[in-house]
PyMOL Python script that loads the backbone (N, CA, C, O; Angstrom):
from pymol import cmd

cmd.read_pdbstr("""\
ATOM      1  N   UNK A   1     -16.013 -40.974 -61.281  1.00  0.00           N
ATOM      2  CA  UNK A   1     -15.296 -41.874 -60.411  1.00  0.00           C
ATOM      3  C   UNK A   1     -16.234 -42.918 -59.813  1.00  0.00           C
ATOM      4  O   UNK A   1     -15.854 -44.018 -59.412  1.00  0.00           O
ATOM      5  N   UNK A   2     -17.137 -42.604 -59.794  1.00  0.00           N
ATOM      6  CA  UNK A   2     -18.031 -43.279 -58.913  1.00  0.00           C
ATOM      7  C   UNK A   2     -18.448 -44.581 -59.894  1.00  0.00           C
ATOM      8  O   UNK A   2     -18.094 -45.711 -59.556  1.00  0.00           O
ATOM      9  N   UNK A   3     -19.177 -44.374 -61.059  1.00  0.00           N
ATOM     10  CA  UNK A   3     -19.331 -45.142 -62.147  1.00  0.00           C
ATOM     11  C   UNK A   3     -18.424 -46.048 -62.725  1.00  0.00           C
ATOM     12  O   UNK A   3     -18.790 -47.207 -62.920  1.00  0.00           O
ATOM     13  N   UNK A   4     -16.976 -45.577 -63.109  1.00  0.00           N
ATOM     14  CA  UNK A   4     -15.737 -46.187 -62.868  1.00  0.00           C
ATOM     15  C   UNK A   4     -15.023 -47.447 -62.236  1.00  0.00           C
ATOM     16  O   UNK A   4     -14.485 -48.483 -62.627  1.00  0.00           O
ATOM     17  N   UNK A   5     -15.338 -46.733 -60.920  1.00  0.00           N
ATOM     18  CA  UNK A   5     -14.815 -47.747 -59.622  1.00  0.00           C
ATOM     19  C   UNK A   5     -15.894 -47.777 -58.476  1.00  0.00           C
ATOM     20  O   UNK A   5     -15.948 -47.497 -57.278  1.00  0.00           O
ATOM     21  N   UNK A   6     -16.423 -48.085 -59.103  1.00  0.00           N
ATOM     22  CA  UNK A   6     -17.973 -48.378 -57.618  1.00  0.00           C
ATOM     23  C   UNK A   6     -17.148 -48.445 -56.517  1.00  0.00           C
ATOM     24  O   UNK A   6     -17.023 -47.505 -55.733  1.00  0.00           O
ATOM     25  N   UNK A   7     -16.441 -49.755 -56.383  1.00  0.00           N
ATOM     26  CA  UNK A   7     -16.184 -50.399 -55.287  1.00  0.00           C
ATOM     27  C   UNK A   7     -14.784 -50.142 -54.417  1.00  0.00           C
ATOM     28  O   UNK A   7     -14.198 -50.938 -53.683  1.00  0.00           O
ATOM     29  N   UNK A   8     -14.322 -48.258 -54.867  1.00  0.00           N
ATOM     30  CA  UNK A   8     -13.456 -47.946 -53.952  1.00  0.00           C
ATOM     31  C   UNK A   8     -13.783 -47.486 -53.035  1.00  0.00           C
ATOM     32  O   UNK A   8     -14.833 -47.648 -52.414  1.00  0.00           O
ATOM     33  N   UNK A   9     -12.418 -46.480 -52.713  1.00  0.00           N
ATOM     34  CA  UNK A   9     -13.157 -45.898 -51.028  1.00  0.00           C
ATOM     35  C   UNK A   9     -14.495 -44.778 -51.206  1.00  0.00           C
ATOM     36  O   UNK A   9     -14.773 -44.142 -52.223  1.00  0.00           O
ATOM     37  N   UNK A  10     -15.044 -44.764 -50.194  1.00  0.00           N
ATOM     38  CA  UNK A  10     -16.274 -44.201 -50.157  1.00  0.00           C
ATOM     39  C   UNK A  10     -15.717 -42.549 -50.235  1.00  0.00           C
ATOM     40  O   UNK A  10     -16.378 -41.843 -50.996  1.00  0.00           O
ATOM     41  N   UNK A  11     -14.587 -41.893 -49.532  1.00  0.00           N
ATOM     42  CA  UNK A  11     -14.196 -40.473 -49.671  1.00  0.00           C
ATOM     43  C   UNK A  11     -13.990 -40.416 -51.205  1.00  0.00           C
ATOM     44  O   UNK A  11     -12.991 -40.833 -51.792  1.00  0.00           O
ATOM     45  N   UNK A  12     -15.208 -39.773 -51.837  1.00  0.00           N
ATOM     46  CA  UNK A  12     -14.818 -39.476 -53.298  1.00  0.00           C
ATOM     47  C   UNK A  12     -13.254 -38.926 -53.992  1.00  0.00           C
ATOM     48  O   UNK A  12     -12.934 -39.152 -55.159  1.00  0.00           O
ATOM     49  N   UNK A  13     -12.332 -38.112 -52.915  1.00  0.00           N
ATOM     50  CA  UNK A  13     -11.037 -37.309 -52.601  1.00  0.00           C
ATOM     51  C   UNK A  13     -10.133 -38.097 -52.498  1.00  0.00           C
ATOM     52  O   UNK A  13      -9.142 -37.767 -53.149  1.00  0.00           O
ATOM     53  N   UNK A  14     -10.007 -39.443 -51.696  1.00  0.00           N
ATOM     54  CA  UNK A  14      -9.447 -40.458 -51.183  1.00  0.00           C
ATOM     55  C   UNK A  14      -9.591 -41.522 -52.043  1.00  0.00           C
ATOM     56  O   UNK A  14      -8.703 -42.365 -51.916  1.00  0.00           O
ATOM     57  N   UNK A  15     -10.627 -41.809 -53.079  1.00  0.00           N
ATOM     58  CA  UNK A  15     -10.837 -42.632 -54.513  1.00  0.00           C
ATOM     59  C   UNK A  15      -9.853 -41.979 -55.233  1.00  0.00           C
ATOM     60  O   UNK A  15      -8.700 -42.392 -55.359  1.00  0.00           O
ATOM     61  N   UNK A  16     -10.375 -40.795 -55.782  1.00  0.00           N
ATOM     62  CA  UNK A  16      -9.479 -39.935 -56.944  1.00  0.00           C
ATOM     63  C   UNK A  16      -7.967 -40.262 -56.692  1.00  0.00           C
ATOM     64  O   UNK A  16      -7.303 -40.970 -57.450  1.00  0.00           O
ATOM     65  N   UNK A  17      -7.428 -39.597 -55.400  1.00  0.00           N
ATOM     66  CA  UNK A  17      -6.598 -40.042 -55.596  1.00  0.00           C
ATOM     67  C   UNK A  17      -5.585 -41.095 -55.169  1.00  0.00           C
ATOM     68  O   UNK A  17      -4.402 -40.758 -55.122  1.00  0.00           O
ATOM     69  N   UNK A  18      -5.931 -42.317 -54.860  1.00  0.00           N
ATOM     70  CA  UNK A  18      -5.560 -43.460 -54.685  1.00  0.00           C
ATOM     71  C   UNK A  18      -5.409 -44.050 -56.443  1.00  0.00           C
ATOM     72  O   UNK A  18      -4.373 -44.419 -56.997  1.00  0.00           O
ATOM     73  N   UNK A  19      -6.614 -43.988 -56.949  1.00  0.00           N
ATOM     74  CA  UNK A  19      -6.938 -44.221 -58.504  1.00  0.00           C
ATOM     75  C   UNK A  19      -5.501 -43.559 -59.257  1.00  0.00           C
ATOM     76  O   UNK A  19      -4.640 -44.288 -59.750  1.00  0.00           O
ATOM     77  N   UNK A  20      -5.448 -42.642 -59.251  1.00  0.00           N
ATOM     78  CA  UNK A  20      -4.087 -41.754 -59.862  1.00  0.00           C
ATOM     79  C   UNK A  20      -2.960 -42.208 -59.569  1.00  0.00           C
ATOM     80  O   UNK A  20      -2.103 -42.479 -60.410  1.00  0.00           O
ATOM     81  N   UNK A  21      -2.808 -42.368 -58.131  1.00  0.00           N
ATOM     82  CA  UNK A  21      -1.549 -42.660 -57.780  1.00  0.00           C
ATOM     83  C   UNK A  21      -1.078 -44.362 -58.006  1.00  0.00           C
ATOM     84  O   UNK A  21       0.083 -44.769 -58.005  1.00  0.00           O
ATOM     85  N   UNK A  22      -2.533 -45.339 -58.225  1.00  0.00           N
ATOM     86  CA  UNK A  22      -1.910 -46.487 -58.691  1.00  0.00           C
ATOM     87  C   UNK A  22      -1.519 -46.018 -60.352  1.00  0.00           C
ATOM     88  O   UNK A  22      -0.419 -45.759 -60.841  1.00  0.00           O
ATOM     89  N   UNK A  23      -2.706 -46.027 -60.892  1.00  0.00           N
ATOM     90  CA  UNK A  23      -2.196 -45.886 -62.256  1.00  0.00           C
ATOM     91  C   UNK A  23      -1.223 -45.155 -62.781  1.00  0.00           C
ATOM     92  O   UNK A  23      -0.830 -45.566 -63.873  1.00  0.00           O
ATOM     93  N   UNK A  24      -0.643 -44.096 -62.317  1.00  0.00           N
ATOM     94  CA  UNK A  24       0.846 -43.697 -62.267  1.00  0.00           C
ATOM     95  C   UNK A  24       1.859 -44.296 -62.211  1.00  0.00           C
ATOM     96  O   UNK A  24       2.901 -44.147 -62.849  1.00  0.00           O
ATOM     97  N   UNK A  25       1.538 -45.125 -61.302  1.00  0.00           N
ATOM     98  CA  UNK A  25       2.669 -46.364 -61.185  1.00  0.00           C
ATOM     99  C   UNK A  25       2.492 -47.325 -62.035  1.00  0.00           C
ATOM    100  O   UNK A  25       3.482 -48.039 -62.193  1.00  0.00           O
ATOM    101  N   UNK A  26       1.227 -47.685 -62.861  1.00  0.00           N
ATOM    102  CA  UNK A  26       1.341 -48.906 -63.490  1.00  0.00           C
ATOM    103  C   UNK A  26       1.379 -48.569 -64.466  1.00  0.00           C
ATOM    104  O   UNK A  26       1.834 -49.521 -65.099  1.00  0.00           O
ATOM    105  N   UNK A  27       1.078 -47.260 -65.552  1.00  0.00           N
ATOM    106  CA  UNK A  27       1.865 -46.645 -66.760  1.00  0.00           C
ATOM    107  C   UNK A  27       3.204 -46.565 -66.742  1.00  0.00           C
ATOM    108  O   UNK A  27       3.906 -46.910 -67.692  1.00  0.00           O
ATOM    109  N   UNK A  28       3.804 -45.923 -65.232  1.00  0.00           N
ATOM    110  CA  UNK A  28       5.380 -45.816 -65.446  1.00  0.00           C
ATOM    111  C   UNK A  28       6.082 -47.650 -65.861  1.00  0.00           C
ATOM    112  O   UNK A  28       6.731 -48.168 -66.770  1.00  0.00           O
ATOM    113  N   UNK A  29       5.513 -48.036 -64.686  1.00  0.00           N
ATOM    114  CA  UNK A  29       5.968 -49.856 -65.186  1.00  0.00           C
ATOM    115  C   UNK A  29       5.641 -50.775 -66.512  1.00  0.00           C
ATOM    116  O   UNK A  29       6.001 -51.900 -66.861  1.00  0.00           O
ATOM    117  N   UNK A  30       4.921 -49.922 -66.997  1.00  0.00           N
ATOM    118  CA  UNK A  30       4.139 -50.456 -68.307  1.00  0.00           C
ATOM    119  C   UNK A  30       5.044 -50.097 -69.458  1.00  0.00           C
ATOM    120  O   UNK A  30       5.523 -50.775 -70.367  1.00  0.00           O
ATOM    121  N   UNK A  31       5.150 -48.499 -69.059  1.00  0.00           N
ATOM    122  CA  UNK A  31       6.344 -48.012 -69.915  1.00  0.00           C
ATOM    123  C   UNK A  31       7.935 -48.650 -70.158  1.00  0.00           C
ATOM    124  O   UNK A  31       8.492 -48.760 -71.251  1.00  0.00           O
ATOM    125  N   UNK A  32       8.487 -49.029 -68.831  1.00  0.00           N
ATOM    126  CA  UNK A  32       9.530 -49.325 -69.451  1.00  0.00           C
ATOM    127  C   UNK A  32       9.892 -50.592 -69.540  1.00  0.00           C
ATOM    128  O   UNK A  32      10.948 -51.064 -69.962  1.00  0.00           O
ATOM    129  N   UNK A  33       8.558 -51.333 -68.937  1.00  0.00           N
ATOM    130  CA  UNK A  33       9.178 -52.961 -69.846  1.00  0.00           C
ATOM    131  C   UNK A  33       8.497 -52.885 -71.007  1.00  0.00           C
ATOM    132  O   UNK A  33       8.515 -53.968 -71.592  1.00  0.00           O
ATOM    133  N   UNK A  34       7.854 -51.967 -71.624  1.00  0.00           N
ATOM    134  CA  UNK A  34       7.125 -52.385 -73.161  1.00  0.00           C
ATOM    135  C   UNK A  34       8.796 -51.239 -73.585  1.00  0.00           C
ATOM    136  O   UNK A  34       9.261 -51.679 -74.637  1.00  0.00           O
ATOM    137  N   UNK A  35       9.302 -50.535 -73.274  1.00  0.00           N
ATOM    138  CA  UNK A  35      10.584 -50.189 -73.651  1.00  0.00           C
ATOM    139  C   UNK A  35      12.075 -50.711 -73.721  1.00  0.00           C
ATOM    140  O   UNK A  35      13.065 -50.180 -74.225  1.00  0.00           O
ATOM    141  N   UNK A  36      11.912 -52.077 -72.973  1.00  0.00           N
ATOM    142  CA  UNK A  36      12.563 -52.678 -72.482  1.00  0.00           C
ATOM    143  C   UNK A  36      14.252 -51.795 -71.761  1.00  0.00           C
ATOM    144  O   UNK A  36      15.335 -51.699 -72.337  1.00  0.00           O
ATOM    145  N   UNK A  37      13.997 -51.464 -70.845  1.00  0.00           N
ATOM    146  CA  UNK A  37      14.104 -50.353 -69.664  1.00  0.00           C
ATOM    147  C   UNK A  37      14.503 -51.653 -68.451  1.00  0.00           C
ATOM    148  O   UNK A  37      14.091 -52.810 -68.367  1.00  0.00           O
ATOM    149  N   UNK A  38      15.138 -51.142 -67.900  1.00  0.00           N
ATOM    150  CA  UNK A  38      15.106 -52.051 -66.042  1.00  0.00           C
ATOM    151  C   UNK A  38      14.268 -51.779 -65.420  1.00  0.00           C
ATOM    152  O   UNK A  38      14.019 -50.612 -65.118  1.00  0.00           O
ATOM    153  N   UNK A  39      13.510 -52.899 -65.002  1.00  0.00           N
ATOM    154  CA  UNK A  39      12.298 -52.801 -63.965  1.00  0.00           C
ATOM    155  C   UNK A  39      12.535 -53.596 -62.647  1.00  0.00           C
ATOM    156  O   UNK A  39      11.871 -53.513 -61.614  1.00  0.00           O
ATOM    157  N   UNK A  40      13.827 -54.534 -62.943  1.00  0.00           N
ATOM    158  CA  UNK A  40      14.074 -55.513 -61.636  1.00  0.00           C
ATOM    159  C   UNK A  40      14.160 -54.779 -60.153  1.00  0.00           C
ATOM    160  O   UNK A  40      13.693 -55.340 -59.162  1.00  0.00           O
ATOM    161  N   UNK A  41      14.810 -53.442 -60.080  1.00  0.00           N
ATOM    162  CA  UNK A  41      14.680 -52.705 -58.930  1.00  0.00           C
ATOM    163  C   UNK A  41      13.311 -51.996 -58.170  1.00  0.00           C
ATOM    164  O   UNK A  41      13.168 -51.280 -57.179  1.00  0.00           O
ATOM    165  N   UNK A  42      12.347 -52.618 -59.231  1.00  0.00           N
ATOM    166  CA  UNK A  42      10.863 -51.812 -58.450  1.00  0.00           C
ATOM    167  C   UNK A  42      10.225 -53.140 -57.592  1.00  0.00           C
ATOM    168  O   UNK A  42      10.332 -54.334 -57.872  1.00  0.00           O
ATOM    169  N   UNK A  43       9.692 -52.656 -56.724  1.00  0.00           N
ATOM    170  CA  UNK A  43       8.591 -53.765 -56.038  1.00  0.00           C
ATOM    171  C   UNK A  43       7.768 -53.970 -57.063  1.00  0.00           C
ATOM    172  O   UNK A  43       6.972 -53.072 -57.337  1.00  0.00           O
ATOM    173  N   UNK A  44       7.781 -55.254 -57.888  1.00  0.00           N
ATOM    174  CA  UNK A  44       6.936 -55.555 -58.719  1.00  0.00           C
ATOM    175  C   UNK A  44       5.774 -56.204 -57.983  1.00  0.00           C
ATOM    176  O   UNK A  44       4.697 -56.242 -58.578  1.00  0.00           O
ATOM    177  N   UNK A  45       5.891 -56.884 -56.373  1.00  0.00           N
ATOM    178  CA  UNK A  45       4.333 -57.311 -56.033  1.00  0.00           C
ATOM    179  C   UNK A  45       4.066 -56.122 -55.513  1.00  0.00           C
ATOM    180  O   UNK A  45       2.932 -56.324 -55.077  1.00  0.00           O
ATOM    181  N   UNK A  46       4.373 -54.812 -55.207  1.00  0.00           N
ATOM    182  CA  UNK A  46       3.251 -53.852 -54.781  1.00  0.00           C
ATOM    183  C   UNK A  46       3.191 -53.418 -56.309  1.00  0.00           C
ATOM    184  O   UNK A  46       2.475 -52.441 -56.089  1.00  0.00           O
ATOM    185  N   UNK A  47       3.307 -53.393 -57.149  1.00  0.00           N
ATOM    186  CA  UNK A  47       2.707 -52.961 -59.072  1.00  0.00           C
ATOM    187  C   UNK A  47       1.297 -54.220 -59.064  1.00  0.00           C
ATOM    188  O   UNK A  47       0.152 -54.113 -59.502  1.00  0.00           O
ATOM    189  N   UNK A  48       1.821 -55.084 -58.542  1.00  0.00           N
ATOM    190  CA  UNK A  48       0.702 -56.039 -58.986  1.00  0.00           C
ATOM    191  C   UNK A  48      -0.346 -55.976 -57.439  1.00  0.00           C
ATOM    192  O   UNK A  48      -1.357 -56.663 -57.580  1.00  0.00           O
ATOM    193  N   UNK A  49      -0.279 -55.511 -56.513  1.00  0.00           N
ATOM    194  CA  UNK A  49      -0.841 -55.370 -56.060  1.00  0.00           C
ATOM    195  C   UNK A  49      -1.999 -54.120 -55.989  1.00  0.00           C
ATOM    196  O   UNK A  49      -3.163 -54.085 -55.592  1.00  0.00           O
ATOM    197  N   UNK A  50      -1.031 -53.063 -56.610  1.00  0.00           N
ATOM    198  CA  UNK A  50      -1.744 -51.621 -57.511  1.00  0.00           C
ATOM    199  C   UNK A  50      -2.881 -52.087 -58.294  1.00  0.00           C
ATOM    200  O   UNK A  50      -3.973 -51.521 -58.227  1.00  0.00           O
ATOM    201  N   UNK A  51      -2.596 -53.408 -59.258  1.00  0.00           N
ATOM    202  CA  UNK A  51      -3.112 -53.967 -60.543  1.00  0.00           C
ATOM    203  C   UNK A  51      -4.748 -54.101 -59.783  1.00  0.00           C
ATOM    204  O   UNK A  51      -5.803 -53.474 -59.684  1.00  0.00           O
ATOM    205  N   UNK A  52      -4.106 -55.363 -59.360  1.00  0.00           N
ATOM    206  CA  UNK A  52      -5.242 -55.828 -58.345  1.00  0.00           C
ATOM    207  C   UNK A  52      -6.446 -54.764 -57.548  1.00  0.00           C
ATOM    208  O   UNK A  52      -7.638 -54.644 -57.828  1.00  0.00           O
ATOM    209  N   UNK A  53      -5.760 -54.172 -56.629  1.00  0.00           N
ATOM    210  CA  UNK A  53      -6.760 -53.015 -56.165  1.00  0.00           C
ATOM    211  C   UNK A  53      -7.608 -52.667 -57.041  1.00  0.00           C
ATOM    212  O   UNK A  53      -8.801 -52.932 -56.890  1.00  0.00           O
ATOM    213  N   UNK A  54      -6.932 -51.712 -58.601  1.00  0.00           N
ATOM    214  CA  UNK A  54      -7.463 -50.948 -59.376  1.00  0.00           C
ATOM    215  C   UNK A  54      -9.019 -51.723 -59.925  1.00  0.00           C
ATOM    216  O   UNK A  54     -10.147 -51.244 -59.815  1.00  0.00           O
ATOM    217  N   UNK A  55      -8.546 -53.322 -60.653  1.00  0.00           N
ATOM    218  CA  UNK A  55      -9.668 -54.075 -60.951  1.00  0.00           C
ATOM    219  C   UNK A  55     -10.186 -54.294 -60.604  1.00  0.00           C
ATOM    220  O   UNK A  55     -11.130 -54.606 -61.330  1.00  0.00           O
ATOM    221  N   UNK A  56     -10.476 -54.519 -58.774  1.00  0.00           N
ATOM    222  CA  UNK A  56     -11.599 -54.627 -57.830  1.00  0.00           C
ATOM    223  C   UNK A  56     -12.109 -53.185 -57.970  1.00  0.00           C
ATOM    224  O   UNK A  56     -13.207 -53.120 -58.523  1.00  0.00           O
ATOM    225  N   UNK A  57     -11.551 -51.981 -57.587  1.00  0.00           N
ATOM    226  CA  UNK A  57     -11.960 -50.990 -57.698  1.00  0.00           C
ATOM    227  C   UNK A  57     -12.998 -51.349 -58.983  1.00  0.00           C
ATOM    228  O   UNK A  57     -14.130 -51.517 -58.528  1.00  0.00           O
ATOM    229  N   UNK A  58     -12.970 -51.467 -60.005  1.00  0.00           N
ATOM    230  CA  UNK A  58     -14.472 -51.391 -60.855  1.00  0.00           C
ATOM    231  C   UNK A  58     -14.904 -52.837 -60.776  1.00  0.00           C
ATOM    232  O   UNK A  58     -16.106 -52.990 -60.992  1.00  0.00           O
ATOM    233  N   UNK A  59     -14.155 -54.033 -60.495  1.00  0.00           N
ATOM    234  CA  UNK A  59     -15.319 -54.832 -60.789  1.00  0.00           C
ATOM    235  C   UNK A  59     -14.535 -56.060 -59.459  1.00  0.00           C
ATOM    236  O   UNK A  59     -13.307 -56.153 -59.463  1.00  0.00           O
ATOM    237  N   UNK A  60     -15.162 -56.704 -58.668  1.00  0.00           N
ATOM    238  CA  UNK A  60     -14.587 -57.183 -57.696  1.00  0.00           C
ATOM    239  C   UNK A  60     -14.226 -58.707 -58.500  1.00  0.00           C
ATOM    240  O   UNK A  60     -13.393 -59.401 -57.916  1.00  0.00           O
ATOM    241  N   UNK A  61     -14.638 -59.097 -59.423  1.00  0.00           N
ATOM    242  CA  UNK A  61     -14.795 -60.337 -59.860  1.00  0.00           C
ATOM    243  C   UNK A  61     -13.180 -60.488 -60.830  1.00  0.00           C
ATOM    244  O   UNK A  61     -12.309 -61.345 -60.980  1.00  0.00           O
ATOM    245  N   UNK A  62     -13.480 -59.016 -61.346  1.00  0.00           N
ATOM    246  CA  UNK A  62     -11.834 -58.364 -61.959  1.00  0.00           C
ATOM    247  C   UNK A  62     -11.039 -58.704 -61.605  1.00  0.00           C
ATOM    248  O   UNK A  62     -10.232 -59.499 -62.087  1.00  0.00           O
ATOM    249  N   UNK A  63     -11.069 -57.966 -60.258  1.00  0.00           N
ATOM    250  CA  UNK A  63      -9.621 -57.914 -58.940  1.00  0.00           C
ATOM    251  C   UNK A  63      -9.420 -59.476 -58.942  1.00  0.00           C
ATOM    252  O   UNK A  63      -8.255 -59.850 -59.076  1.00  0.00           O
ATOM    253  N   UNK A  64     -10.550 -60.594 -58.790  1.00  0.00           N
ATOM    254  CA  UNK A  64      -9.765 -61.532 -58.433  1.00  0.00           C
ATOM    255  C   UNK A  64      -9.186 -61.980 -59.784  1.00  0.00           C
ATOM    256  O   UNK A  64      -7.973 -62.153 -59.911  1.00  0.00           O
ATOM    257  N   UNK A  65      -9.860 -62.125 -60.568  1.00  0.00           N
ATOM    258  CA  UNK A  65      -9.663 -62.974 -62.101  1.00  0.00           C
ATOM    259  C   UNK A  65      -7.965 -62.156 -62.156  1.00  0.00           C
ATOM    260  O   UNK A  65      -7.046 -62.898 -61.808  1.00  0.00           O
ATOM    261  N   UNK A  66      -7.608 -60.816 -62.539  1.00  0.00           N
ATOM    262  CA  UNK A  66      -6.541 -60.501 -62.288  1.00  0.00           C
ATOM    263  C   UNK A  66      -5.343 -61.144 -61.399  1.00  0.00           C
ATOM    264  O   UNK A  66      -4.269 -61.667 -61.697  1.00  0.00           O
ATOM    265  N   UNK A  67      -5.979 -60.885 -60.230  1.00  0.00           N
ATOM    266  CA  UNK A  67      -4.365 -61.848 -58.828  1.00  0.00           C
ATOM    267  C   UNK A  67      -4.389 -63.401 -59.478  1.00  0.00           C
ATOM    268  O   UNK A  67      -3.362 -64.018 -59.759  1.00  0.00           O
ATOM    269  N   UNK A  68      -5.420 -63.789 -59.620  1.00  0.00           N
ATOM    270  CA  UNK A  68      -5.248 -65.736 -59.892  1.00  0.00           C
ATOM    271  C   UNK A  68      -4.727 -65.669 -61.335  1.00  0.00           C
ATOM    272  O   UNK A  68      -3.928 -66.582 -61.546  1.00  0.00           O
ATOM    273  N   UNK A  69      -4.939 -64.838 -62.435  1.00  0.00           N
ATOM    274  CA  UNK A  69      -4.050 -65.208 -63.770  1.00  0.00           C
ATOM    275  C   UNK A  69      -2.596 -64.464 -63.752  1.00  0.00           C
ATOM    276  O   UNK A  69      -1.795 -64.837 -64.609  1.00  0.00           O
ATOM    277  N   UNK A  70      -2.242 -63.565 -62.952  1.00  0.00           N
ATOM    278  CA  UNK A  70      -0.926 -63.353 -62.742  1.00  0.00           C
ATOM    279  C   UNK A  70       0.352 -64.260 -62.479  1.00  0.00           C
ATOM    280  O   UNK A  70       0.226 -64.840 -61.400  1.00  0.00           O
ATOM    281  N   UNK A  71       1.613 -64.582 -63.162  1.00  0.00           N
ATOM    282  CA  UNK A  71       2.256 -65.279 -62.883  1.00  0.00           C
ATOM    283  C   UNK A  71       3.348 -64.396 -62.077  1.00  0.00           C
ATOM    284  O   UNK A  71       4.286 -64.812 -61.397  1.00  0.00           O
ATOM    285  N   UNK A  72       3.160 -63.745 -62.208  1.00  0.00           N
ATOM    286  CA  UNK A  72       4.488 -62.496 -61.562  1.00  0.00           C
ATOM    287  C   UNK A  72       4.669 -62.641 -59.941  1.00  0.00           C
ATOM    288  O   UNK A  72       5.444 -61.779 -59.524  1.00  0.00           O
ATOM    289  N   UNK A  73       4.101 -63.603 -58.795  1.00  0.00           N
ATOM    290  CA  UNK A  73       4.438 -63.322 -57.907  1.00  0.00           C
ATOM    291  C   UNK A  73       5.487 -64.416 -58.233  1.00  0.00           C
ATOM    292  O   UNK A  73       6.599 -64.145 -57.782  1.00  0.00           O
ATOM    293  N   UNK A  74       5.401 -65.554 -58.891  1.00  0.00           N
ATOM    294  CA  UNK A  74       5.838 -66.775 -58.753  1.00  0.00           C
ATOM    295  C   UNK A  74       7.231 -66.572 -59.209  1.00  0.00           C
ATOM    296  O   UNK A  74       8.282 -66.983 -58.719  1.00  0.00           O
ATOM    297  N   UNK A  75       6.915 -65.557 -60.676  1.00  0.00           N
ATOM    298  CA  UNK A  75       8.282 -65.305 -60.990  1.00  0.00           C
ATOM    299  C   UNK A  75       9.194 -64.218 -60.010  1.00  0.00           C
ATOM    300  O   UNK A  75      10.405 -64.108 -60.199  1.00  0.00           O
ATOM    301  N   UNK A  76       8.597 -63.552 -59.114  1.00  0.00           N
ATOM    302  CA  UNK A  76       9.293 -62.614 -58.642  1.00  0.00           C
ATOM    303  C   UNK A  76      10.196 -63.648 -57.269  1.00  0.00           C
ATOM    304  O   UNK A  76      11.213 -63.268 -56.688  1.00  0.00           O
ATOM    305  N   UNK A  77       9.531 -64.864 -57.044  1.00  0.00           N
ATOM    306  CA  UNK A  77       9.708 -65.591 -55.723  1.00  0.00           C
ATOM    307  C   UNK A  77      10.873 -66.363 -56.455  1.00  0.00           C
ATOM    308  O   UNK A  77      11.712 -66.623 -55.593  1.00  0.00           O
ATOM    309  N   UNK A  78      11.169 -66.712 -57.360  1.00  0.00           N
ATOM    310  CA  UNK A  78      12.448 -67.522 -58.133  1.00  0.00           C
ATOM    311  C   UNK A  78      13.318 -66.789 -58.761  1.00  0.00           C
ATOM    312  O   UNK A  78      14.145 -67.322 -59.502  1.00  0.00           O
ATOM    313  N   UNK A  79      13.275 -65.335 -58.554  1.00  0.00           N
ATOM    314  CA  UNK A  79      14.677 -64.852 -59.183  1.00  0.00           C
ATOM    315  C   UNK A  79      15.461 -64.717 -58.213  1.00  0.00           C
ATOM    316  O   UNK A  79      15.285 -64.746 -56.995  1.00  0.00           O
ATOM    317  N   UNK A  80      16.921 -64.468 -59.270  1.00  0.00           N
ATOM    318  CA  UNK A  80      17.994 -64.909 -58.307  1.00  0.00           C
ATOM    319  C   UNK A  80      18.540 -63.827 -57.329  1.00  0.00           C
ATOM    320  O   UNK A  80      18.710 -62.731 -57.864  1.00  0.00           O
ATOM    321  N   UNK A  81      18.862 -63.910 -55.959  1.00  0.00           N
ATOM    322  CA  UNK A  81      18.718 -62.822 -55.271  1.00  0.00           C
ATOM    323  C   UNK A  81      20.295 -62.675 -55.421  1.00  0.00           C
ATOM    324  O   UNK A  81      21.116 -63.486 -55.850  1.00  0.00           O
ATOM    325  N   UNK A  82      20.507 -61.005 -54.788  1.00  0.00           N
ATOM    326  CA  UNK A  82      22.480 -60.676 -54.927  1.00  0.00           C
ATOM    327  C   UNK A  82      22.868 -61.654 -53.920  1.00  0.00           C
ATOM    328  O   UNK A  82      22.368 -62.545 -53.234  1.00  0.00           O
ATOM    329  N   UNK A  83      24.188 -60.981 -54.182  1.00  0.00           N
ATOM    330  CA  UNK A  83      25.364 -62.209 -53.337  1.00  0.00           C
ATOM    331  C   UNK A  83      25.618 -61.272 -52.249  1.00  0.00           C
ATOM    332  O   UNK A  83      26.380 -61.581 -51.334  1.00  0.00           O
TER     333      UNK A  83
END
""", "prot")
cmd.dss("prot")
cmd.show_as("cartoon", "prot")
cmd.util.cbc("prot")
cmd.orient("prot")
């Protein structure tokens, strides 16, 4: 873990599982739009905010290059909301 994600939390316990619990979430979301599955009901900016964390977690230069090539907040800010 340490080698991994240098740059998470310092509680080795509190890395592990923060690490798990994003990537849990970003396999499940991975899964069902590469299944093409409904994903419109998940918080897609906390998935991309998971994203984000995870890539700073190993490389801080990651985390950002990740948030700035993402188009997904932009698209999440223009869909059409219910009536």
């Amino acid at each position: 873990m340490n080698k991994a994600f240098p740059n998470g939390y310092r509680d080795i316990r509190e890395r592990r599982h923060r690490v798990e619990r994003n990537l849990a979430g970003l396999v499940t979301v991975r899964n069902r739009a590469a299944h093409h599955e409904p994903i419109h009901r998940r918080d897609l900016l906390a998935d991309l905010r998971a994203a984000v964390e995870v890539a700073t977690w190993v490389d801080v230069d990651a985390g950002a290059w990740v948030a700035a090539r993402s188009p997904l907040a932009n698209v999440v800010r223009r869909r059409p909301r219910a009536a």
